[in-house]
C-alpha positions in Angstrom: 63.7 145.5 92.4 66.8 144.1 91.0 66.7 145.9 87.5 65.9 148.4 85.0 64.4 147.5 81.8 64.3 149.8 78.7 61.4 149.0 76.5 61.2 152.7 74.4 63.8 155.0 73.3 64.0 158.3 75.2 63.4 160.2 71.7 60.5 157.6 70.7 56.9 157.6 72.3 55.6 155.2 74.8 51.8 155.4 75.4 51.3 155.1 79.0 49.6 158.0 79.9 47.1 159.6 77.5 47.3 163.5 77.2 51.3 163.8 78.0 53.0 160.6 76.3 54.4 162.8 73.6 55.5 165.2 76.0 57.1 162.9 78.4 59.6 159.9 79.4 57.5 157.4 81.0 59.1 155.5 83.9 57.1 152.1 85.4 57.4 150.9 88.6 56.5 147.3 89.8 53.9 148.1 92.0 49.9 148.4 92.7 48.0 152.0 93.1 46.4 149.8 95.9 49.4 148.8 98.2 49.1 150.7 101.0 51.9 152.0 102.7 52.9 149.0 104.2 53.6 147.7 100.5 56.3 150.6 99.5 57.8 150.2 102.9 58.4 146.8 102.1 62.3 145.9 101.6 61.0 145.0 98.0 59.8 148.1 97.2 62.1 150.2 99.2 65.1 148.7 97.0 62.9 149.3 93.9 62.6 153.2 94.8 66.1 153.3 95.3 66.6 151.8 91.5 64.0 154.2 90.3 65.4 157.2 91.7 68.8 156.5 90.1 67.0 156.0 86.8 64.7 159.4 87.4 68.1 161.8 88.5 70.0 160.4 85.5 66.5 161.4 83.1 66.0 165.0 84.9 69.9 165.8 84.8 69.8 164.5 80.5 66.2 166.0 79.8 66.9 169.6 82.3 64.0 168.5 84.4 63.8 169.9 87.8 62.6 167.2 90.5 59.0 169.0 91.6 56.2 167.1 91.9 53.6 168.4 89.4 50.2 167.8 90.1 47.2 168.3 87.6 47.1 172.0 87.9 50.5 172.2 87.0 50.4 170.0 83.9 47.8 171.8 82.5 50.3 175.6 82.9 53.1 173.4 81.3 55.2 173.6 84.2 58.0 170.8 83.5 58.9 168.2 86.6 58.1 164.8 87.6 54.3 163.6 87.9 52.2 160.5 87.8 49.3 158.6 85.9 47.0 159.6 88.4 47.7 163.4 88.0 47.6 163.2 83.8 44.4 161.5 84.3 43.0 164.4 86.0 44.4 166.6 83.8 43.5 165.6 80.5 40.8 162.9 81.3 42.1 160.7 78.5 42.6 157.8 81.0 41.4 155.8 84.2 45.1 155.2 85.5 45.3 156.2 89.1 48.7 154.9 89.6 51.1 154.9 91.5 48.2 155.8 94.1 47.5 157.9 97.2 49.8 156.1 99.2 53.1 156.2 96.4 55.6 158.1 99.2 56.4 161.1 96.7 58.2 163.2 98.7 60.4 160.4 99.9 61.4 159.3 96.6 61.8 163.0 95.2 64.3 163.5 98.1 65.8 160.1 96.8 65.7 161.5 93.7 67.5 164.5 95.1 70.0 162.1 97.0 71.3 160.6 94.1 72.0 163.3 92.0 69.6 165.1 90.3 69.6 168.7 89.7 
């Protein structure tokens, strides 16, 4: 929760999430798709959301991304935004992630997003 690590270029292609990892920049979190809500609410994972969001403004405002959630239907129309394993897995069935999971606070950290400066 304490920093951000950089383990592929922005221009090179991380494989992370079958069926959009040419198409995207792929952003981890140190989490579990089983947490619960409890778990991001956690002091932990609240100050890695904040970290994340910084990280996700600064990559929409450089790669003219607007901060939408895009689920599966959305990826699949080519819309352009901000998704997760779990909704490229349904879309192009390439995977079994289902991270962040049902729980990950989206529209919280979208407004944090927001908050920090994205477009």
């Amino acid at each position: 929760a304490d920093s951000t690590v950089q383990c592929v270029r922005d221009q090179d292609t991380a494989f992370a999430a079958p069926g959009l990892n040419a198409d995207g920049v792929q952003v981890e979190l140190a989490g579990y798709a089983g947490q619960g809500v409890a778990g991001w609410a956690d002091d932990y994972s609240q100050a890695l959301l904040r970290r994340a969001a910084a990280l996700v403004a600064d990559l929409c405002r450089r790669h003219h991304l607007s901060i939408v959630a895009l689920d599966a239907q959305a990826l699949l129309r080519g819309e352009r935004g901000i998704t997760t394993h779990a909704e490229v897995t349904k879309a192009y069935r390439r995977s079994t992630h289902t991270d962040p999971g049902p729980t990950f606070p989206m529209a919280a950290f979208l407004d944090l997003v927001r908050q920090t400066g994205g477009s």
